[in-house]
C-alpha atoms as a printed R data frame, in Angstrom:
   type eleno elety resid chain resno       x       y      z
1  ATOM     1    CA   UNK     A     1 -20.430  -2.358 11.336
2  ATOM     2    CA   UNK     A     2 -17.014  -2.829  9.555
3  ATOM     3    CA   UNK     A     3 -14.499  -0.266  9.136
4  ATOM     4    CA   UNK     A     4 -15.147  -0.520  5.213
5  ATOM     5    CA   UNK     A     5 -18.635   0.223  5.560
6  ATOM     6    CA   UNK     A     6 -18.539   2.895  8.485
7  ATOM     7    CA   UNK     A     7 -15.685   4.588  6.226
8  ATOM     8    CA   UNK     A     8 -18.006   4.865  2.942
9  ATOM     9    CA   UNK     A     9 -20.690   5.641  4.830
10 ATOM    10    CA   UNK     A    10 -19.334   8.449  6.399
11 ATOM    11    CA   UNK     A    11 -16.858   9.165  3.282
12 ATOM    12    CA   UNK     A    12 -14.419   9.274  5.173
13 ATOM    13    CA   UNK     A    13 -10.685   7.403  4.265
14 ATOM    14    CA   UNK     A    14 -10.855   4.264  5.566
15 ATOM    15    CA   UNK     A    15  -7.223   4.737  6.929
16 ATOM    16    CA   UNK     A    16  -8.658   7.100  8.824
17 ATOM    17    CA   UNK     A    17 -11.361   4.911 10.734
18 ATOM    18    CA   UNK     A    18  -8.743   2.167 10.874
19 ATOM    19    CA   UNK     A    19  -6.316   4.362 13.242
20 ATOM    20    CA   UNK     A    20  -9.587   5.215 15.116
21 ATOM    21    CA   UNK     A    21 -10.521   1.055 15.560
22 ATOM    22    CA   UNK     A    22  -7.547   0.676 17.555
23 ATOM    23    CA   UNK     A    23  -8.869   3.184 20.223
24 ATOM    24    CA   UNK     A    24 -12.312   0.932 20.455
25 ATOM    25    CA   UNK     A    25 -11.733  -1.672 23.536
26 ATOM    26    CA   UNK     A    26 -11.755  -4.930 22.574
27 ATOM    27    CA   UNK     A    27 -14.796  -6.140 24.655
28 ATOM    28    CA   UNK     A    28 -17.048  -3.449 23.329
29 ATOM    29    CA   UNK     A    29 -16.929  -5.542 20.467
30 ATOM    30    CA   UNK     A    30 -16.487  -8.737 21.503
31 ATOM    31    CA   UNK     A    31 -20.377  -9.701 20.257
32 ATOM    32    CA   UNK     A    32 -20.373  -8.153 17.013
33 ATOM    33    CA   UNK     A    33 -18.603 -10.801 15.380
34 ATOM    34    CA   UNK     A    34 -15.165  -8.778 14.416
35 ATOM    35    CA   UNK     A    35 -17.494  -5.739 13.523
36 ATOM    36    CA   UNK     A    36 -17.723  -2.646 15.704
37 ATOM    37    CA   UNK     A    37 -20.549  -1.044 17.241
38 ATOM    38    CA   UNK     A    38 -21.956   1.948 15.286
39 ATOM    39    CA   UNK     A    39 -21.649   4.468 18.309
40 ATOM    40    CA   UNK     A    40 -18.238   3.301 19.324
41 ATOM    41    CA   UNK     A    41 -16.772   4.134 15.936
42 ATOM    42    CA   UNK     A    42 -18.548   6.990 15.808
43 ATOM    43    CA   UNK     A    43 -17.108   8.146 19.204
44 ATOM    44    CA   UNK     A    44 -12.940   7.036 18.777
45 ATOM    45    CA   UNK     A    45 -13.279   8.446 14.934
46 ATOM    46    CA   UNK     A    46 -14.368  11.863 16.346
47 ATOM    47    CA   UNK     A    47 -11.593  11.262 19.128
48 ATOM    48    CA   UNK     A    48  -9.309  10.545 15.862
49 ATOM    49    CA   UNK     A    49 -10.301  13.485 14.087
50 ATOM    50    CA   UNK     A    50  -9.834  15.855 16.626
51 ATOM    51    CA   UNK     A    51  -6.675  14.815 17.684
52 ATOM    52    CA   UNK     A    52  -5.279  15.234 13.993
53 ATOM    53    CA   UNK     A    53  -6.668  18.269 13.959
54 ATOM    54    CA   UNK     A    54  -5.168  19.820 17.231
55 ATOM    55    CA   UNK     A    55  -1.665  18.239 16.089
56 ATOM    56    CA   UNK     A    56  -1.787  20.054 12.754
57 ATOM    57    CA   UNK     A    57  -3.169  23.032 14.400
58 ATOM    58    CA   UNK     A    58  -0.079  23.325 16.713
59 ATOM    59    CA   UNK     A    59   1.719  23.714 13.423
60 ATOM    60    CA   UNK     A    60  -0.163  26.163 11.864
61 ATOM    61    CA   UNK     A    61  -0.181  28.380 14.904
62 ATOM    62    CA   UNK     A    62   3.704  28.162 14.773
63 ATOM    63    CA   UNK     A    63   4.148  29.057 11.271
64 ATOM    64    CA   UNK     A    64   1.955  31.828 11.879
65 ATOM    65    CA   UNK     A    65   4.077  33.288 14.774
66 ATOM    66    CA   UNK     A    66   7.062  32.993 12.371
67 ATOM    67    CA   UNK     A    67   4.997  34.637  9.072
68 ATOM    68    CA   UNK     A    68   4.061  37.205 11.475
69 ATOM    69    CA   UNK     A    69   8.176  37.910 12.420
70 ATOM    70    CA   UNK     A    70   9.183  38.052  8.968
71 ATOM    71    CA   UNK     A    71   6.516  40.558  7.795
72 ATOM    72    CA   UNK     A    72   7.268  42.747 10.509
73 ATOM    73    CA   UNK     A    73  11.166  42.091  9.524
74 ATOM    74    CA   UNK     A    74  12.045  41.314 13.433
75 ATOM    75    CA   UNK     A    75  15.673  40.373 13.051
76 ATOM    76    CA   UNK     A    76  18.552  39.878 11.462
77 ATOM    77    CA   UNK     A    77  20.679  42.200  9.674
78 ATOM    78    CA   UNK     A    78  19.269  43.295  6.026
């Protein structure tokens, strides 16, 4: 399966499942002919996704902790 089709398919931006690719080993693809194999895109775009989503969630959780400090007005000198 390409990257184009696993991407619409999935509707998902193809950018996306391109970054994922790169985690798929080169000879569990080797006889597909420069496609991938369905489950092995399925598996490093799920390993994709949740790693974007633990990075951004690191964030959140941060700005949180600092939302949380100014509406309890910890600090400084009003």
């Amino acid at each position: 399966m390409s990257i184009t089709e696993f991407a619409r398919n999935y509707q998902i931006p193809t950018s996306v499942v391109y970054n994922a690719s790169l985690r798929v080993p080169y000879e569990d693809r080797r006889e597909y002919d420069g496609d991938y194999p369905h489950d092995a895109l399925l598996a490093a775009t799920t390993e994709e996704l949740t790693s974007r989503n633990a990075f951004h969630q690191e964030k959140i959780d941060r700005n949180n902790t600092y939302l949380k400090a100014l509406s309890e007005g910890c600090g400084g000198s009003g």
